[in-house]
LUMMARRO-416936 format. One line per 4 residues: their letters; for each residue x, y, z of N, C-alpha, C, CB. Coordinates in nm, 4 decimals, padded with zeros to 6 digits, m for minus. Atoms other than C-alpha are relative to their C-alpha. Glycine has a CB too. Layout:
a	X:Y:Z:X:Y:Z:X:Y:Z:X:Y:Z | ...;
***
This chain:
xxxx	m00.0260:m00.1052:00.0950:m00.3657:m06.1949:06.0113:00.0641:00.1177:00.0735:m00.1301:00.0427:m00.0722 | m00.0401:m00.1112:m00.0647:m00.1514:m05.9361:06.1109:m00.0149:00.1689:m00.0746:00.1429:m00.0400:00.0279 | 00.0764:m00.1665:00.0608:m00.2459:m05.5567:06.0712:00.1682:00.0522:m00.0251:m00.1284:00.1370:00.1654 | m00.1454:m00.0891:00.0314:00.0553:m05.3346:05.8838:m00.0525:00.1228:00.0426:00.0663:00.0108:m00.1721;
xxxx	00.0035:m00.1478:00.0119:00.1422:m04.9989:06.0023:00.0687:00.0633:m00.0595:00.0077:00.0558:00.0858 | m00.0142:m00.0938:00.1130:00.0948:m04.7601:05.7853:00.0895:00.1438:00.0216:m00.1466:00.0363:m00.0387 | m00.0988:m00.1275:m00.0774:00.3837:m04.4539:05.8016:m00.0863:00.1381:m00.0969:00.2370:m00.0191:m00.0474 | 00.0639:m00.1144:00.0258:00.2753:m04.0948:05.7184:00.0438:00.0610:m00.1350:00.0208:00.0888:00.1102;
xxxx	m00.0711:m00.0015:00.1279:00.3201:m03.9307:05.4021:00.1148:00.1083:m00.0524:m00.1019:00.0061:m00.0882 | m00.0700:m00.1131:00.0104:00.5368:m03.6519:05.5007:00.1097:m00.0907:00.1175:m00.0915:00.1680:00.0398 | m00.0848:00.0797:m00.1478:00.8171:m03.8940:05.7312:00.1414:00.1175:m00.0133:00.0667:m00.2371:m00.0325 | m00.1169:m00.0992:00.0223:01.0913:m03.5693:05.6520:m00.0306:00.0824:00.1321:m00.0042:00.0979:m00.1579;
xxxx	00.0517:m00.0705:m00.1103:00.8875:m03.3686:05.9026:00.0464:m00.0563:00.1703:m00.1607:m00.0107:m00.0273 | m00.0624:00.0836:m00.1004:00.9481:m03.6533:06.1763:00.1639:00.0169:00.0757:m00.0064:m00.1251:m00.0698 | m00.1373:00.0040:m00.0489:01.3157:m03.5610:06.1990:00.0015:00.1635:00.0789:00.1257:m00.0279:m00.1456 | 00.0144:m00.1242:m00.0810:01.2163:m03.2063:06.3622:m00.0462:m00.0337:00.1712:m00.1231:00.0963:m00.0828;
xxxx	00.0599:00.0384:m00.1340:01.0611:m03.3964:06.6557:m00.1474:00.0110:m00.0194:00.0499:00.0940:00.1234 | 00.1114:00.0552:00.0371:00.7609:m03.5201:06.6918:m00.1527:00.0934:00.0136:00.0034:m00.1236:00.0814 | 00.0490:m00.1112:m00.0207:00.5659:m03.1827:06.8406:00.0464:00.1156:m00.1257:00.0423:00.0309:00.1427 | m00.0406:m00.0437:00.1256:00.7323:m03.0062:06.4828:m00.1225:00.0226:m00.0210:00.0781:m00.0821:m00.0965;
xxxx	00.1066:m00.0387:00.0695:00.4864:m02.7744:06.3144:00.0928:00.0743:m00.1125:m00.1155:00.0892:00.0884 | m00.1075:m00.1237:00.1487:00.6175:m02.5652:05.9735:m00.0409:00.0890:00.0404:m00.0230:00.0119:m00.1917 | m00.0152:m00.0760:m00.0490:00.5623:m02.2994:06.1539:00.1512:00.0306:00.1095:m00.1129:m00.0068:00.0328 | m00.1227:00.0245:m00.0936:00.8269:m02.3869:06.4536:00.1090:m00.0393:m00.0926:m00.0239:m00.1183:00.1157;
xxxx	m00.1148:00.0292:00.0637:01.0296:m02.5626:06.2099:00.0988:00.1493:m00.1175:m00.0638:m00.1393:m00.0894 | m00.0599:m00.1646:00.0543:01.0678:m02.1567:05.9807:00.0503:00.0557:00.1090:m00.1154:00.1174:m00.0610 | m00.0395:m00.1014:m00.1203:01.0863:m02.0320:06.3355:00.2028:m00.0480:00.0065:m00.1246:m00.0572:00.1957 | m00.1459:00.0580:m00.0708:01.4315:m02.2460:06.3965:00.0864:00.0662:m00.1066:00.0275:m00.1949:00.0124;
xxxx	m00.0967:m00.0371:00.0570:01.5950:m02.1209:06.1123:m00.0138:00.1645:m00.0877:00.0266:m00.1218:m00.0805 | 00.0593:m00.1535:m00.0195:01.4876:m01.7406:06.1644:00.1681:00.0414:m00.0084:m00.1123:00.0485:00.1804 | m00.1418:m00.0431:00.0367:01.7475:m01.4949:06.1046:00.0859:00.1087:00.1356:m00.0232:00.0960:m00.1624 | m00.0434:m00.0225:m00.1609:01.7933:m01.3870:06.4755:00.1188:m00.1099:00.0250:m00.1460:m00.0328:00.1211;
xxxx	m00.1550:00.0629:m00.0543:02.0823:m01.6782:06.5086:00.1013:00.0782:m00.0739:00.0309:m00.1770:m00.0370 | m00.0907:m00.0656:00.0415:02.2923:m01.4061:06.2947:00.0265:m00.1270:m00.1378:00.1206:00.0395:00.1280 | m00.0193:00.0234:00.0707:02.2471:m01.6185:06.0098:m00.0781:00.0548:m00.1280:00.0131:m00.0895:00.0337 | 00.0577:m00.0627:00.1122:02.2309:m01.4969:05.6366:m00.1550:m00.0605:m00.0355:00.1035:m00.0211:m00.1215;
xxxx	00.1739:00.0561:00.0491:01.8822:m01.4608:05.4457:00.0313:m00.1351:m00.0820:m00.1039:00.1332:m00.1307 | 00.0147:00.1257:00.0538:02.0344:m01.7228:05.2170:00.0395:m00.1035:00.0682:00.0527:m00.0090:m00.1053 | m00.0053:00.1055:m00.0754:02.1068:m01.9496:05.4612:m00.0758:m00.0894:00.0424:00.0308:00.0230:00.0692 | 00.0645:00.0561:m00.0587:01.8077:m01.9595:05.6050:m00.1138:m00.0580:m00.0654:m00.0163:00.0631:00.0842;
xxxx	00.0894:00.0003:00.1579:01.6222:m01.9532:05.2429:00.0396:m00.1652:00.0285:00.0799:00.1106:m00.1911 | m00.0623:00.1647:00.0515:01.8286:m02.2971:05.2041:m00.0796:m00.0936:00.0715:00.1753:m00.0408:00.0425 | 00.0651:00.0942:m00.0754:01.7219:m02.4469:05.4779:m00.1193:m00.0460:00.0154:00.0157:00.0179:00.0825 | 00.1351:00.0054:00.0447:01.3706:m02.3683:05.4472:m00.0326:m00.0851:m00.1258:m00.0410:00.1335:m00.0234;
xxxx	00.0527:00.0650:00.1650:01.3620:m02.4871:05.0848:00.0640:m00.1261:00.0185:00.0638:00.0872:m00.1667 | m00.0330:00.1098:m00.0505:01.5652:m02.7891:05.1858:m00.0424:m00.0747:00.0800:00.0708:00.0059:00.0269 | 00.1642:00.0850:m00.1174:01.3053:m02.9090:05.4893:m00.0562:m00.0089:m00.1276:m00.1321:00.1172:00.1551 | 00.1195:00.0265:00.0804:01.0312:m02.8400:05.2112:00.0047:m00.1053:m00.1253:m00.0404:00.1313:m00.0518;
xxxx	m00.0631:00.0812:00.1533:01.2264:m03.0299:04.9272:00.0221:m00.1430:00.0601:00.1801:00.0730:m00.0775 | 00.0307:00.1383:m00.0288:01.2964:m03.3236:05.1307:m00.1080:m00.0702:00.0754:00.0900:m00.0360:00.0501 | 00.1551:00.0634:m00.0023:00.9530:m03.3546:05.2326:m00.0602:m00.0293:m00.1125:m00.0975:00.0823:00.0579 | 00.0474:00.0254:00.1019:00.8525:m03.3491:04.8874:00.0360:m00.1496:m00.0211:00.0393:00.0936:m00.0931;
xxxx	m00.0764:00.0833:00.0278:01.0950:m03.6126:04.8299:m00.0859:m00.1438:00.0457:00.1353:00.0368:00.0655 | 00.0831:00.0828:m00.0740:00.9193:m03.8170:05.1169:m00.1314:m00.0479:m00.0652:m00.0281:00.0672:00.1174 | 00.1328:00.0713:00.0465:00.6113:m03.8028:04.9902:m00.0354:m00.0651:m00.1298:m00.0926:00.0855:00.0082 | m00.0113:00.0596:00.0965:00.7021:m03.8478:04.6546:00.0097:m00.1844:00.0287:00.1149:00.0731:m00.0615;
xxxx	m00.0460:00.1658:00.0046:00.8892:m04.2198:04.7524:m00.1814:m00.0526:00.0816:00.2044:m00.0488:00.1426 | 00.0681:00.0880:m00.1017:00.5994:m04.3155:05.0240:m00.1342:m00.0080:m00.1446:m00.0450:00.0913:00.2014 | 00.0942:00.0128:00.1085:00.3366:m04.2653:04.6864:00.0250:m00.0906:m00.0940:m00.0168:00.1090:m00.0624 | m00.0727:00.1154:00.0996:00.5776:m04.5058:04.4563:m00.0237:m00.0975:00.1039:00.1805:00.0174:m00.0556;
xxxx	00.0361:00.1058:m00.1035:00.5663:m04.7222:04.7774:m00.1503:m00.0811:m00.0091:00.0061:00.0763:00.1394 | 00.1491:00.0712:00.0275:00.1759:m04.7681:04.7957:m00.0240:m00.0671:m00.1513:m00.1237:00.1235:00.0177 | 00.0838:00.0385:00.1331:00.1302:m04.7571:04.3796:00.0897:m00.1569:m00.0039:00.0247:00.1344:m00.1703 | m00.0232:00.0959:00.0304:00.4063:m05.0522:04.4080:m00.0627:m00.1101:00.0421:00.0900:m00.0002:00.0100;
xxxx	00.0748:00.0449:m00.0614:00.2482:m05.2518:04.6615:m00.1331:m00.0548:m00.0757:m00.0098:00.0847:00.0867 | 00.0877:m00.0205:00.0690:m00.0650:m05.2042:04.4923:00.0089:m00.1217:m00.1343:00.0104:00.1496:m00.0277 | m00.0615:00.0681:00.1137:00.0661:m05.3075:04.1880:00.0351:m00.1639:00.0262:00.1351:00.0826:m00.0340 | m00.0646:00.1215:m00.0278:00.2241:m05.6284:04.3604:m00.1087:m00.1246:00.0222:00.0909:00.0244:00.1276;
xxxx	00.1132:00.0887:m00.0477:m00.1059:m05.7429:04.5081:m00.0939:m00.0365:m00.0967:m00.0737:00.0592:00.1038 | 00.0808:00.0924:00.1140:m00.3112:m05.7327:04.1948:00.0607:m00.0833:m00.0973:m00.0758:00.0788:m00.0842 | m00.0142:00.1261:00.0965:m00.0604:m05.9194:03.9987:m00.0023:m00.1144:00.0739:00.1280:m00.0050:m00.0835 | 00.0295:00.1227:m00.0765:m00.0767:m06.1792:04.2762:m00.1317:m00.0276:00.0018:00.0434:00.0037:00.1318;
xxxx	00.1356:00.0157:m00.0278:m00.4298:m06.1548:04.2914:m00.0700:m00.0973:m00.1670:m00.0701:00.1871:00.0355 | 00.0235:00.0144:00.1484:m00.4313:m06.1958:03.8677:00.0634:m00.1539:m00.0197:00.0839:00.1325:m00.0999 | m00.0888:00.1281:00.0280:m00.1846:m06.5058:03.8556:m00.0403:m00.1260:00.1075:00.1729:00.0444:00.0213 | 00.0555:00.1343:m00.0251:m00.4087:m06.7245:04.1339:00.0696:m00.0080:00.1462:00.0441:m00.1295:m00.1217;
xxxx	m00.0650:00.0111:m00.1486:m00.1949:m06.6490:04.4681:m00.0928:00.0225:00.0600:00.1104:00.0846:00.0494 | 00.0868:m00.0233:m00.1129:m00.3803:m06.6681:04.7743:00.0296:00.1896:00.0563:00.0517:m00.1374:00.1335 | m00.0191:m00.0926:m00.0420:m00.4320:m06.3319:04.8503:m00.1564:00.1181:m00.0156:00.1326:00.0253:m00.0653 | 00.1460:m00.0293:m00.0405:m00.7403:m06.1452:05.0228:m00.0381:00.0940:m00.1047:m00.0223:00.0639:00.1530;
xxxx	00.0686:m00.1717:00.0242:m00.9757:m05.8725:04.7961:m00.0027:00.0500:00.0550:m00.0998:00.0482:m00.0262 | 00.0480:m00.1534:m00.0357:m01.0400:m05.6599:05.0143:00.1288:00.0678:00.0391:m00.1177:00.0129:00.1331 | m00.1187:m00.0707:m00.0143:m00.6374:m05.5974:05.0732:00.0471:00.0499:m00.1201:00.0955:m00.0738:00.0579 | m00.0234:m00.0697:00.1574:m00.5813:m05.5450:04.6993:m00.1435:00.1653:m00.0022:m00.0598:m00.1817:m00.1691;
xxxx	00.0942:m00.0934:00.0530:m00.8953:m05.2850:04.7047:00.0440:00.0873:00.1228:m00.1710:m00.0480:m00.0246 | m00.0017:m00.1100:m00.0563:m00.7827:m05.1205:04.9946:00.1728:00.0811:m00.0282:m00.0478:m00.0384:00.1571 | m00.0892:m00.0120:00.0653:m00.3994:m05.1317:04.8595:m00.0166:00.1124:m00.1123:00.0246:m00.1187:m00.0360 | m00.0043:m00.1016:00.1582:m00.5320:m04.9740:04.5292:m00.0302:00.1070:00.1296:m00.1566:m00.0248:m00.1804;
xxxx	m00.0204:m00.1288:m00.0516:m00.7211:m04.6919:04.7247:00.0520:00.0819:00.1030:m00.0691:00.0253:00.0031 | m00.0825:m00.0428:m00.1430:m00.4475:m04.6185:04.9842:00.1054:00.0435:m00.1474:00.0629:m00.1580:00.1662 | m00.1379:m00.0564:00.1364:m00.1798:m04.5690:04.6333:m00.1091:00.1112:m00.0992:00.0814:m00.1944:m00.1491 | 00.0493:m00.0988:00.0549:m00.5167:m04.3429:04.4819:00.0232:00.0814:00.0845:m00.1152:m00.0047:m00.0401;
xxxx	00.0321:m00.1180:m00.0044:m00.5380:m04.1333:04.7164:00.1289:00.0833:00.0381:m00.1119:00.0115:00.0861 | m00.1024:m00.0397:m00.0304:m00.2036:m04.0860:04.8314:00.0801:00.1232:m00.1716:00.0764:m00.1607:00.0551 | m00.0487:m00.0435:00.1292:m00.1210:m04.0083:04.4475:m00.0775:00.1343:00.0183:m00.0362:m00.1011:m00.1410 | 00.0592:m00.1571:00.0249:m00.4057:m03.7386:04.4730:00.0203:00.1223:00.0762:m00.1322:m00.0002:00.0054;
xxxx	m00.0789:m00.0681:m00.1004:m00.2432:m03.5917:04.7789:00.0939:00.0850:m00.0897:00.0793:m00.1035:00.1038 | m00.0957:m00.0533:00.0317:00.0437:m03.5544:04.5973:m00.0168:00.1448:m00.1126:00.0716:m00.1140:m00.0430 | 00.0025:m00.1034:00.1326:m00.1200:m03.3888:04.2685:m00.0803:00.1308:00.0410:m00.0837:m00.0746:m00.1439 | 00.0528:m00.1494:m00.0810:m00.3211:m03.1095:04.5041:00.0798:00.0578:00.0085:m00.0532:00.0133:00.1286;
xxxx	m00.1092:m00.0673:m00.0721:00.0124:m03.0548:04.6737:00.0903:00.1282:m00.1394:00.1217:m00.1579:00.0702 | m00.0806:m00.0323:00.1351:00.2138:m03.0368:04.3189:m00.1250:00.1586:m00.0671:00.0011:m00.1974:m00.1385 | 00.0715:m00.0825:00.0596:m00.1317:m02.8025:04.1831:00.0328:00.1410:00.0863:m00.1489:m00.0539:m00.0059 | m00.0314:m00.0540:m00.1023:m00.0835:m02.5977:04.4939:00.1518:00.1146:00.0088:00.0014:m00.1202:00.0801;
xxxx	m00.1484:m00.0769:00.0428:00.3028:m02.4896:04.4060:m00.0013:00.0552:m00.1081:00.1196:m00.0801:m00.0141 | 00.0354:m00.0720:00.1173:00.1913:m02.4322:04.0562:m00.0175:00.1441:00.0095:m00.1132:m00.0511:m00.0494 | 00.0634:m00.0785:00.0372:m00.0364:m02.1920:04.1154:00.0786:00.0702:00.1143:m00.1460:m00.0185:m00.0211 | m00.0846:m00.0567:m00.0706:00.1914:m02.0257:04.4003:00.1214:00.0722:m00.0780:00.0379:m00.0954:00.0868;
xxxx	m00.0993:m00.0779:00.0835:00.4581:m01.9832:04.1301:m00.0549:00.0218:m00.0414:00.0944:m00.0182:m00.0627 | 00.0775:m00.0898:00.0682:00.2203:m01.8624:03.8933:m00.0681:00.1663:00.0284:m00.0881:m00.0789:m00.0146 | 00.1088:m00.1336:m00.1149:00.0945:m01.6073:04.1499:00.1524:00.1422:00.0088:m00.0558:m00.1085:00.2693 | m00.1087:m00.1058:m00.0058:00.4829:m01.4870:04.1853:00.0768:00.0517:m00.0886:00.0768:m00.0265:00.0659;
xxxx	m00.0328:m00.0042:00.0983:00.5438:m01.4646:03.8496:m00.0842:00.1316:m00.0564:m00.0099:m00.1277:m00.0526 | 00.0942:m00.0850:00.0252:00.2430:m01.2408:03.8165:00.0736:00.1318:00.0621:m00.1434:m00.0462:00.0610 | m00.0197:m00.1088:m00.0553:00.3903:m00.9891:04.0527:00.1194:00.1086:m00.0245:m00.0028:m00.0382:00.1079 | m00.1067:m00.0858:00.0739:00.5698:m00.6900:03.9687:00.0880:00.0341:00.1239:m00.0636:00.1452:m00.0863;
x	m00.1317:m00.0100:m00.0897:00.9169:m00.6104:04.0816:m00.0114:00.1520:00.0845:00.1555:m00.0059:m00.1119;
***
C-alpha cells in the first residue's frame, strides 16, 4: 500500500520560497522600492487572491476524491473504509478551513464598512 502525499492548502504561498511568511512576503512589496501605493496594493491583493484561489481548487480536490471513493466504495470496487472515511474527513475539514477563512473576510469587510471616512 503506498502512502499519498498530501500538499498544503495554501500551495500560492510556496512560490515566495519556502522560509515565506505574509509578513516578509508585504515586506517585499513595501513602498521603499519607489513603487506606487497602487502597485503595491495589487500585489498584495494578488498574493492573497491567488492563495484563495489555491485553497479554493485543493478543497474541490479533496471533496472530489472523496466523492470518487465512496462511489467506488457504493458500486462494490475493492476499496479500503478507512480511506473513504479518512478521504471524507480530509474534504470536511479542509471545506471548514475554507468557510472560517471566507467568515473571517466577511467580518473584516463588515468592520471597514462600519468605519467613518
Amino acid at each position: 500500500m503506498q502512502i499519498e502525499r498530501t500538499r498544503t492548502l495554501t500551495p500560492s504561498w510556496q512560490s515566495f520560497g519556502a522560509d515565506a511568511t505574509p509578513t516578509s512576503i508585504i515586506g517585499s512589496v513595501s513602498l521603499v522600492r519607489g513603487e506606487g501605493k497602487e502597485a503595491a496594493t495589487g500585489k498584495v491583493i494578488g498574493s492573497f487572491a491567488e492563495a484563495l484561489r489555491g485553497m479554493l481548487g485543493e478543497v474541490e480536490r479533496a471533496d472530489e476524491k472523496a466523492s470518487e471513493l465512496k462511489r467506488r466504495l457504493l458500486v462494490g470496487e475493492p476499496v479500503e473504509l478507512h480511506e473513504v472515511l479518512l478521504a471524507t474527513e480530509k474534504a470536511h475539514l479542509a471545506f471548514q478551513t475554507l468557510l472560517a477563512v471566507r467568515n473571517k473576510l466577511l467580518e473584516a469587510y463588515q468592520e471597514l464598512t462600519r468605519m467613518p471616512l
